[in-house]
N, C-alpha and C positions, 0 to 999 in steps of 0.2 A: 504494500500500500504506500504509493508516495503521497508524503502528507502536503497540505497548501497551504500557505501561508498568506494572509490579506494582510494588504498596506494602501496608505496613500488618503484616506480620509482624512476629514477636518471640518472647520467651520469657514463657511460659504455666505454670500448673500442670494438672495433669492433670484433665479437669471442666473446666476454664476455659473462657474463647472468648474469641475471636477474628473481627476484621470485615478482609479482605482486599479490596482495590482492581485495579480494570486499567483502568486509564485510557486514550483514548484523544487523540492531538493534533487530529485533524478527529474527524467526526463517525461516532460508533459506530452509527449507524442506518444505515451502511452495507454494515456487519458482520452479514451474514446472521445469522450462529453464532459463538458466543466460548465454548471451553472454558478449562477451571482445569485443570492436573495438578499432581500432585506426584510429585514425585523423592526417597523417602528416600534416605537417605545409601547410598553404595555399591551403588545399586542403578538401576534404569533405568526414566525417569520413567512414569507411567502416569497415563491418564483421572481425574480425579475425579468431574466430571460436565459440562454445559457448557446453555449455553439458547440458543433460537432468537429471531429478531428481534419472532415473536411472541410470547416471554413463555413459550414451553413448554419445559420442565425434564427431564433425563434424569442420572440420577447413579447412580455404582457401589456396588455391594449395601453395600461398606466406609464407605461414609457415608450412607447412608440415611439420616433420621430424624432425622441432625446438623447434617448441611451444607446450607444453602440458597443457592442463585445467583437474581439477582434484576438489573436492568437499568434505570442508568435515562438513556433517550437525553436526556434535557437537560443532563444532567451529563459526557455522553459517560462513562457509567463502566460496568464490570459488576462484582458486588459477590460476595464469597463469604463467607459467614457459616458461621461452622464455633464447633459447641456444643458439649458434653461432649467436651473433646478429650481423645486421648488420646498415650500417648508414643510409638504408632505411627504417629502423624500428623506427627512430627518430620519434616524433611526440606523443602528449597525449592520453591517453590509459581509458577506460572507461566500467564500465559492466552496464549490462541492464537488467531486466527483458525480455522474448521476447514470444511471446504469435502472434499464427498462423503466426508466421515467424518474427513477427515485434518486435522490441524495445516499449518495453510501461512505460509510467511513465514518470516524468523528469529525465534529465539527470542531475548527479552529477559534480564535479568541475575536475576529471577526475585525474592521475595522470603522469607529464611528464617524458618522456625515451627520450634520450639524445646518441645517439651511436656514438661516434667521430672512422674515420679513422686510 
């Protein structure tokens, strides 16, 4: 199991962006599929959107148009770019291995996005 690692959050204003990281320690070309979620606060975490080893993309209707996931195996990273944020995007952010739809593996310590008004 190569484990992920997320970085790159912080505190944003609203419209702003943001480049989020998931690293991995071996090699992520071995990771079929890597989703992103995010967990607002008090609430329980959901899909964002996540991409395949071939570069194909699939994201929830709530970031269409903003968030992009992008991958790149020489760097072992997969990348989530998130634009016009807004303060409902607040809340800790986290990728997954995801294998026949699911998240597997533990989950990492996640990193937090902060979008103030």
């Amino acid at each position: 199991q190569v484990p992920l690692v997320e970085s790159g959050g912080g505190l944003v204003q609203a419209g702003g962006s943001l480049r989020l990281s998931c690293g991995a320690s071996g090699s992520i070309s071995s990771i079929s599929t890597v989703g992103w979620y995010h967990r607002p606060p008090g609430k329980q975490r959901e899909l964002v959107g996540k991409i395949t080893s071939d570069g194909i993309t699939m994201y929830a209707d709530s970031v269409k148009g903003r968030f992009t996931i992008s991958r790149d195996s020489a760097k072992n990273t997969v990348y989530l770019e998130m634009n016009s944020l807004k303060p409902e995007d607040t809340g800790v952010y986290y990728c997954s291995k995801i294998v026949f739809g699911y998240p597997v593996g533990s989950w990492g310590q996640g990193t937090p996005v902060t979008v103030s008004s």
